[in-house]
Every structure is written in structure tokens, then in C-alpha cells.
N, C-alpha and C positions, 0 to 999 in steps of 0.2 A: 504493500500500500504506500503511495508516495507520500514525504511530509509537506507538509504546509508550504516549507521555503523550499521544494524539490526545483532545480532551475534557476533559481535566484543565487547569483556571484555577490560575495562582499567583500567589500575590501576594506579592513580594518587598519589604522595608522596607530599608532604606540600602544608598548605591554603594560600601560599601568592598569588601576582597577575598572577606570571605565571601556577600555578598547578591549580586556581579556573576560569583563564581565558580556560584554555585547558578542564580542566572538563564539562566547559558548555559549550562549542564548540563541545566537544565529546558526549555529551550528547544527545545534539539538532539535531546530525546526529542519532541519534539513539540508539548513543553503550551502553550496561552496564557498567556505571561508576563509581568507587567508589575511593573518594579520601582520604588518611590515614593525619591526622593531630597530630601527638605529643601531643601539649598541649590538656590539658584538660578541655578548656575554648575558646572559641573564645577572642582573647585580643584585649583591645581598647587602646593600646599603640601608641606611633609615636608623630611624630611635623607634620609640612606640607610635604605633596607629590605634585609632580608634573606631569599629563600627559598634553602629547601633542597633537594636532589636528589629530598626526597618530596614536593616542591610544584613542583618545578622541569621533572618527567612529565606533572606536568597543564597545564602553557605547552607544553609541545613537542607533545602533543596536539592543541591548536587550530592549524589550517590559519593558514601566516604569520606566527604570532606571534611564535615565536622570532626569526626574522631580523629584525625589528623590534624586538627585546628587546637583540639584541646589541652594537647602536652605544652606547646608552647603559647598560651597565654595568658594572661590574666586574671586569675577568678577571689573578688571579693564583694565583700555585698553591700561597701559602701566607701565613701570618700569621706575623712576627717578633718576639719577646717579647724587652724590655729591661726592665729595674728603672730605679727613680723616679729613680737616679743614672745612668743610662744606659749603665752597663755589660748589653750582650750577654746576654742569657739563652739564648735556642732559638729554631729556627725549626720553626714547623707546616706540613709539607707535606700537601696534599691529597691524593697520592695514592691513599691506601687506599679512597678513593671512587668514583675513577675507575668502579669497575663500577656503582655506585649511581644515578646520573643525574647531570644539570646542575646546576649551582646558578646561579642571579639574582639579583647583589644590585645595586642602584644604586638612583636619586632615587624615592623615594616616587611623586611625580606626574606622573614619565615610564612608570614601570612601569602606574601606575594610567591612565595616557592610553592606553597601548597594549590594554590590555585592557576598560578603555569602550568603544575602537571596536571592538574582537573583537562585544564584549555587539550592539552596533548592528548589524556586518556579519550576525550570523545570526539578527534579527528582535527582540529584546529589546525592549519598549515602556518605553523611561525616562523618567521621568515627574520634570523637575526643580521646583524650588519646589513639593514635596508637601510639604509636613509633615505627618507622622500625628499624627493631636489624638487616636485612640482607638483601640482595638483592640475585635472581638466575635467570638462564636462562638456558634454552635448547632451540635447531634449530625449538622446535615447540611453545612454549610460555615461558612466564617471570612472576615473582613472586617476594614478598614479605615476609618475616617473620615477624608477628607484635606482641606483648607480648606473643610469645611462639607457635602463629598460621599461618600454611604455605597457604598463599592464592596467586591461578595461576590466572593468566590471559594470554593474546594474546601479551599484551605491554606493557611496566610502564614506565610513563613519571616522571622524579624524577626533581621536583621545591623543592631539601630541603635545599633551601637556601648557605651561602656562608659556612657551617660549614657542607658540604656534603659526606653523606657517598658514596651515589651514586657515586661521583666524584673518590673515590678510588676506585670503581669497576670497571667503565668504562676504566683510566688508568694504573690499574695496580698499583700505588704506591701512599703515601699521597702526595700530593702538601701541604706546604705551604706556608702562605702569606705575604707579604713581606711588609715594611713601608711605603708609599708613601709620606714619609716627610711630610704629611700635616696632622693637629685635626682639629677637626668640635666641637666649643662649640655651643648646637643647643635649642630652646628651643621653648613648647608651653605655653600658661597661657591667665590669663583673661587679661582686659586691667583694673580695679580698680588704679595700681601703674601708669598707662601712666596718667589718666587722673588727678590723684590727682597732678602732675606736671606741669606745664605752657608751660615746653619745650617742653612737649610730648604731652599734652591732645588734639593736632590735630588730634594724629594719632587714636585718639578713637573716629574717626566723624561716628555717623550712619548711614549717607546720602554718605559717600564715601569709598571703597574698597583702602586702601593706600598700595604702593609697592613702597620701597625705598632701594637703597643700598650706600654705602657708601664705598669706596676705597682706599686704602691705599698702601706704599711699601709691598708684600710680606704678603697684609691681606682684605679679605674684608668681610663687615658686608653687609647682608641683611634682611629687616623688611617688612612685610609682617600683614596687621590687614583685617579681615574678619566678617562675621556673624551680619553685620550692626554694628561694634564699640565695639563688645565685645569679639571677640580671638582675639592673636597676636603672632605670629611664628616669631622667629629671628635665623641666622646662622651667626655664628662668624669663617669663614677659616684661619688659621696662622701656620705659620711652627711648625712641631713640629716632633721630631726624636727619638721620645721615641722606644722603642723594642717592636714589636707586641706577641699577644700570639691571642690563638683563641678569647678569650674574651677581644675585645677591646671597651667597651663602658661599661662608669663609671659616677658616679655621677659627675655631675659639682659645682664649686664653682664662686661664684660672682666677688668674688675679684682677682682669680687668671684668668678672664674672661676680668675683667678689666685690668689688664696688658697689653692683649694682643695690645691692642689697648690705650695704656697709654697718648703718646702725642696725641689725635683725638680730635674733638670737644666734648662739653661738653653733646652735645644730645644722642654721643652715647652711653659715660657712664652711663646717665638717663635712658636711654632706659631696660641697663641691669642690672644697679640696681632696677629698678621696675618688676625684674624679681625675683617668689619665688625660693629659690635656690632646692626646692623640684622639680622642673620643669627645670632642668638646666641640661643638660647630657654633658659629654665628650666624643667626640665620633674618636677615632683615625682610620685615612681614610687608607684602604689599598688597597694594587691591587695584581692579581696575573698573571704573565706570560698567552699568549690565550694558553688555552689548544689543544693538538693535536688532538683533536677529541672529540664531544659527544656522542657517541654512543657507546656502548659495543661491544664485541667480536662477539660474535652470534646477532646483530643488532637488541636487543628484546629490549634495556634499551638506553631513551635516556635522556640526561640531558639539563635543560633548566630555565630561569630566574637568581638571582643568581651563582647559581650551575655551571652553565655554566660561564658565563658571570659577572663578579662582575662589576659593573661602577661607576667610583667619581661622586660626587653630581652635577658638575660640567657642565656634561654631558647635565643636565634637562630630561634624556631622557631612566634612569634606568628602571623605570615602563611598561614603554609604550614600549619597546623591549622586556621587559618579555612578557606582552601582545601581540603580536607580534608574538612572540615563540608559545604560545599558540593557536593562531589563525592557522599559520600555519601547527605543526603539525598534529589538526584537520583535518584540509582539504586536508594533506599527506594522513591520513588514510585514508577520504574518496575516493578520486580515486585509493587508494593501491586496499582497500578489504581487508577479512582478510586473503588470499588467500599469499597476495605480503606485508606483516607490514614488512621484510627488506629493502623495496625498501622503504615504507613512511618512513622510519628511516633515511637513508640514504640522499632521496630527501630532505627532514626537513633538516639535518646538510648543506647538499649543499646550497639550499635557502639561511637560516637565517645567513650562518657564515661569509662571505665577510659584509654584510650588517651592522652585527653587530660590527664586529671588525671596519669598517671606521666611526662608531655611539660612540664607543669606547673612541676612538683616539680623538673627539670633546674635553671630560672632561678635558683633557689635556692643548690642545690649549686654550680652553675658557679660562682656569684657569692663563696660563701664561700671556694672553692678558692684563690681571688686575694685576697679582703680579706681574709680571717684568718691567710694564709699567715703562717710563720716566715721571713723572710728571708732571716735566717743560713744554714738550710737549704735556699730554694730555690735558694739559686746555689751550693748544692753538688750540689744535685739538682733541677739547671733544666730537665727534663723535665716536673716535676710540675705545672708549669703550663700543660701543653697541654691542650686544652680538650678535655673527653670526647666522638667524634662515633662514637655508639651504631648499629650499622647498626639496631637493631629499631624508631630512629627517622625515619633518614636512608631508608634502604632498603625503602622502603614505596609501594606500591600502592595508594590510598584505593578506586581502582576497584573493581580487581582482588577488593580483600577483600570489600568489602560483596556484589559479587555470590557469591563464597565462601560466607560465611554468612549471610546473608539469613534462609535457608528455616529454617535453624537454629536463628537468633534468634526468630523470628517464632513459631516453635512452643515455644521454652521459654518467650515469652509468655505464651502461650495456655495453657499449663499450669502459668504462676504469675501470673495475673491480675497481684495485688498486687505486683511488683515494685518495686523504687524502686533509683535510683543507692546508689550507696555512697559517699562522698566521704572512707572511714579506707583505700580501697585503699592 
């Protein structure tokens, strides 16, 4: 019996989680899909990532994954908020989630390894050392150029992250990106330095998954220890207005890491000096205006995960949107056919783009909540810094929905040609 996408070519641009989530959605409907990755190595780079219970549905969907997901990450049932002086604020219990899904958080390039080989085990053609030099389109399919060779397809979904070429195709000019006042000093490492300390060697208990953040005016630290007592993921946020260029992540330094956080209690300086400074990144956080649109002129090219969408760390919810994208556009295709891939183009940006721009706009608020805070008041009222977990974003279906309103979308199309995103939602 043929699937749904039988005859439908995709062409998918970068391995992050939006181009390997949509390739295996693409896949498993059917389509020939072959996704082009640059590097020429699968990289095991990253600190911690975090998905949510609405990205955390679509790992438990894939045959295996989970149970390969769960040695290396995260499992605790709440986050504990202290002030810079380290007196006790609150603790965040997850249970209000419990009916929402899973959540996944751990090493960037273990999660990313387990789901590369998902992408291979159900046929994914990945294709490393592509570089895409080009993008094209005609009213009948869309293409590629990769180290010199023109390869067509029906549709190319381009995940090639926030340094996208695709992005300039789709609008017609560079965007770009802009300062968002804030660095991320961010780091992974073993825990040997926490434990060989007194102040710290709790946080290297094997028997317990610790997640602790610490807050401050205008800065807050979060720590993070995994893998039974032996990784440890920290994020240092503080203002910082330096001038972006495209490459903004640099090596970190310990001492200028400690500044950030100079008058704080002494555990947090322990914390990051038991950090090797070979494991120490600067990472300068940007953002860029919502773009007017994903999708290309002739509607064969659509963009999605960063490329589309860049989100502060803030958000907790970068990953799990890309994922999301991925998901959807999938199941666009499949009710188009290959007959209608403008209308799954179209349907995909209508979908995903209100949803994501209000998912957005979270990074933001969460962030103020903490750096602007009045202190005096929150440790009379240390609730108010628990961090908002929204079920209409948590508690989400990417599946589920797109098949929902698909038919819906696709006819308020057709009955307003001219549509365009809105990006004042």
C-alpha cells in the first residue's frame, strides 16, 4: 500500500533538530528524503538543551528513542531558587505537568546523536560535507546546489540555522542581527572540581539529579548536575552590549565569568571556578526582528527552526518549536500531495507563525521577571519567581493540531490569496 508522501522528493538543509525532526516525519510518510548537512562530521558539541512535554511527544513517538534518551539526561522534579546571597527563595515542582508529557533535557550532542541515528534507522539519506552554495525554485519544484551539484526536488525545507542562507532567499535581502543586551557564559564539564570542594560536593550526589538557580539584579546563574553525579551544565545571563557580528560565541574565561557575579555568595564562585576554562564558552545572545514571511516566492522553499525563528535561552522552548516546525510541515505535505506542496507551504507558515511568535515573546518576559525583579520584594514574595509553565504551550500536540486544521487553513487561503504573517500578534 503506498504512503501518503509515496513520490514526493524533499530536500532537507541542516542536521539540527528542526531539519532531522522534519526528515523523519517526511520520511515515515513515505517521501524521498535526503537531508544536506555542511559539516563533515556529525558534532558532539553543546552544554545542556532543553525540550518540553510539547516536544518531549514527539521523542516518545519514535520506536526506541526514549529508552535511549533516558541514560543521559536529566531527571528531577523541580528547580530551587536562591538569591545572589544565597539565602533560600522556593522551590519549583513539576508536578502540574505530570499530565502534559515528558520532558528531555541533557547534553546537546547526546540528544542530537540519538536522534541522527533515529533519522538513519528509518531511511533518511544524510548527506555530510554538503554545503548548500544556492538555493532555486520554479512553479514546479525546488533545488539545491551542493559543492558544484544541482539536485531538484518537489520542496526544500531549509533548518540552516540562525546564519541562513535560505533566509536571504526567501526575503529578498540579508537581515541582520541585532544585540539583545544580554551574554550567556554557559558551560559543560565533569563534576571532579565540585566535588573536590565542600561547598559544592553536594551537587555531585549520584543518588540525586540537582537543579538550582541563583538570582540576582540584572543576572542569573543556573546549575544543573546529571548522569548520576558526574556532568554539570551551568548558565551565567548578564548584561552585556558588546556589537554582534555573525560569529558570536567565543571562548570563555573564568575570571572574567566571575565578575559577572562579583558581590554573590561564595558557592557561586566555586561553582565556576571548578569549571575547566576549556569548557567555558561566551556566548552573546541575539535576536532578530519576526521575519515577514517563510516561505519563498514561488512557495517551493520554506524556512524553519532557527532560520526562521531564533529564541533566547530564556524561552526553555527553542528546540521543541523547531521540532514542532518539523512535525508540522510533515503532515502539511501529507494532506497537500504532491499535486498542492504550495498550499502545504503556505498552511505550515499559517499554522506555526502566530504560535511561535506568542512562544517567542515568553524569552523575554521570563527573563525580565528575574533581572528586573525588586528584591526586597521577592523574598517577601518568593513565589514570584517561578517561572510561568503555560499549558497552551507545554500541553501541545504539533501532530494532532495540524491534522485539526489543515482543511481549515488551506481554505481560508484560498479565499485570501494575499495573506501575509502578522508579526504585531
Amino acid at each position: 500500500m503506498a504512503q501518503p508522501c509515496s513520490g514526493l522528493k524533499v530536500l532537507v538543509v541542516g542536521a539540527g533538530f528542526a531539519g532531522l525532526t522534519c526528515a523523519i516525519e517526511c520520511r515515515k510518510r513515505g517521501a524521498e528524503t535526503i537531508l544536506f548537512e555542511g559539516n563533515t562530521s556529525r558534532r558532539q558539541l553543546g552544554d545542556i538543551i532543553s525540550f518540553g512535554s510539547n516536544s518531549g511527544r514527539i521523542f516518545r513517538s519514535w520506536p526506541r528513542v526514549e529508552e535511549k534518551l533516558d541514560p543521559v539526561c536529566h531527571h528531577s522534579d523541580g528547580l530551587e531558587f536562591r538569591a545572589f546571597d544565597d539565602d533560600f527563595l522556593c522551590r519549583q515542582i513539576w508536578d502540574s505537568e505530570a499530565d502534559w508529557g515528558k520532558r528531555f533535557n541533557g547534553h546537546r550532542g547526546e540528544i542530537h546523536g540519538v536522534v541522527w541515528d533515529h533519522a538513519l534507522s528509518v531511511g533518511v539519506d544524510i548527506r555530510l560535507g554538503s554545503k548548500v552554495q544556492e538555493y532555486f525554485e520554479t512553479d514546479t519544484e525546488a533545488g539545491v546546489v551542493v559543492n558544484g551539484e544541482k539536485i531538484v526536488g518537489d520542496v526544500v525545507f531549509a533548518g540552516d540555522g540562525v546564519r541562513s542562507l535560505a533566509r536571504t532567499i526567501v526575503l529578498g535581502f540579508e537581515d541582520k542581527p541585532k544585540s539583545s543586551g544580554y551574554a550567556v557564559y554557559r558551560a559543560w564539564m565533569g563534576t571532579e572540581g565540585l566535588k573536590a570542594n565542600p561547598l559544592t560536593a553536594w551537587l555531585a550526589d549520584p543518588n540525586i539529579d540537582h537543579h538550582v538557580g541563583w538570582l540576582g539584579p540584572d543576572v542569573h546563574f543556573l546549575v544543573a548536575t546529571l548522569q548520576k553525579g558526574t556532568a554539570c551544565s551551568w548558565v551565567l545571563t548578564h548584561k552585556d552590549e558588546a556589537d554582534v557580528e555573525e560569529s558570536w560565541s567565543a571562548p570563555g574565561y573564568v575570571e572574567e565569568a566571575v565578575k559577572a557575579v562579583q558581590d554573590w555568595a561564595p558557592i557561586v564562585h566555586a561553582i565556576i571556578r571548578a569549571t575547566p576554562e576549556k569548557d567555558l564558552v561566551d556566548w552573546k545572545l541575539v535576536f532578530r526582528d519576526p521575519l515577514p514571511t517563510w516561505i519563498s516566492p514561488k512557495r517551493r522553499i520554506a524556512l524553519m527552526g532557527d532560520a526562521a525563528h531564533p529564541f533566547l535561552p530564556t524561552s526553555i522552548q527553542g528546540a521543541s518549536q523547531s521540532m514542532e516546525d518539523g512535525v508540522t510541515a510533515a503532515v502539511c505535505l501529507e494532506l497537500a500531495g504532491k499535486a498542492n506542496v504550495a498550499d502545504a507551504l503556505r498552511a505550515y507558515e499559517k499554522i506555526r507563525y502566530p504560535r511561535v511568535l506568542a512562544t517567542q515573546r515568553t524569552g523575554v518576559t521570563n527573563r525580565e521577571a528575574w533581572h528586573k525583579a525588586d528584591f526586597d520584594q521577592v523574598k517577601k514574595n518568593p513565589e514570584s519567581v517561578k517561572l510561568p509553565r503555560q499549558d497552551w504551550v507545554l500541553n501541545f500536540d504539533a501532530s494532532g493540531h495540524a491534522y485539526e486544521v489543515y482543511k481549515e487553513t488551506v481554505e481560508s487561503l484560498r479565499a485570501d490569496p494575499g495573506w501575509m504573517p502578522d508579526s504585531r500578534l
